[in-house]
N, C-alpha and C positions, 0 to 999 in steps of 0.2 A: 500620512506619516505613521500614525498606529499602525495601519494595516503592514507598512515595511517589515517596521520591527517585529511585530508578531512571527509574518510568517520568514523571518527570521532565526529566529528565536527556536530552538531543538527542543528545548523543554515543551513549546505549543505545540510542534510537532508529532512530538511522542503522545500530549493527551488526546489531538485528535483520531491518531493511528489507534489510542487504545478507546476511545469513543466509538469507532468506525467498527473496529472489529468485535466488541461487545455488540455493535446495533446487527452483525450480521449472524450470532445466538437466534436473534424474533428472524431472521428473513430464513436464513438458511439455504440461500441461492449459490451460495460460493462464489459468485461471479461477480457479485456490484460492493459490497461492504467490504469483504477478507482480501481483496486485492489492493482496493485502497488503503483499507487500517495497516496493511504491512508495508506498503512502499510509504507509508506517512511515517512508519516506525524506522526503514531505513533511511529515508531523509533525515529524519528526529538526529538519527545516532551519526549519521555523517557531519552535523551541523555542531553537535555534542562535539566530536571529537575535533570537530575546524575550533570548538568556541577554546576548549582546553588545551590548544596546540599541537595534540598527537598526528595532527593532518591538515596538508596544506590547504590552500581556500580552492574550495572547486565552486561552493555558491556562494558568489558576492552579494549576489543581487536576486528580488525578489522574483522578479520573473523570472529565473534560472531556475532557482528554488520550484516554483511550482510548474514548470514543466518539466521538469526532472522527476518529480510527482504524478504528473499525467502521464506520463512514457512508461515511467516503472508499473504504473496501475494497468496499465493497459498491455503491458506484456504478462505481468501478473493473470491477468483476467484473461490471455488468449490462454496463457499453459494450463491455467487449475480448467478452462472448458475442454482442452484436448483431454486433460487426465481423466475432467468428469466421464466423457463419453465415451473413452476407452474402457472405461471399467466397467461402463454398463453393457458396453457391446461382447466384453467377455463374458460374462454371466450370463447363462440358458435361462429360459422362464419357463417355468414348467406349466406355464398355461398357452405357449402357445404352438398351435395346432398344423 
């Protein structure tokens, strides 16, 4: 029953999203923390705006709620690695031979 409510709950959403993306400062990976802390910040604010009525209910339920979290992290996480390695593939290194 806690656990419903919690990951219900936008405001929990929003500290994990800003937990997530503070813990990915120490890692610096792009790919595992910063995708997550931002899809846990758009669920936060979609739930925020279902709790204040500016939007209809799209998550009732808790397991919608968080794989609507894993979907979004997980596309999150395919784009920011295409962007990563585009940008290194544009860049010459001048070391190599």
């Amino acid at each position: 029953m806690l656990t419903e409510v919690i990951l219900l709950s936008g405001n929990a959403w929003l500290i994990i999203g800003l937990i997530l993306c503070i813990l990915e400062l120490s890692n610096g990976s792009l790919i595992f923390f910063l995708p997550m802390g931002i899809s846990a910040l758009i669920v936060g604010l979609i739930l925020k705006l279902q709790e204040s009525g500016n939007l209809s209910v799209l998550m009732s339920d808790w397991a919608w709620t968080a794989t609507v979290w894993a979907l979004l992290s997980l596309v999150l996480s395919l784009l920011l690695n295409r962007l990563m390695r585009r940008k290194k593939d544009d860049t010459a290194d001048i070391n190599q031979y």
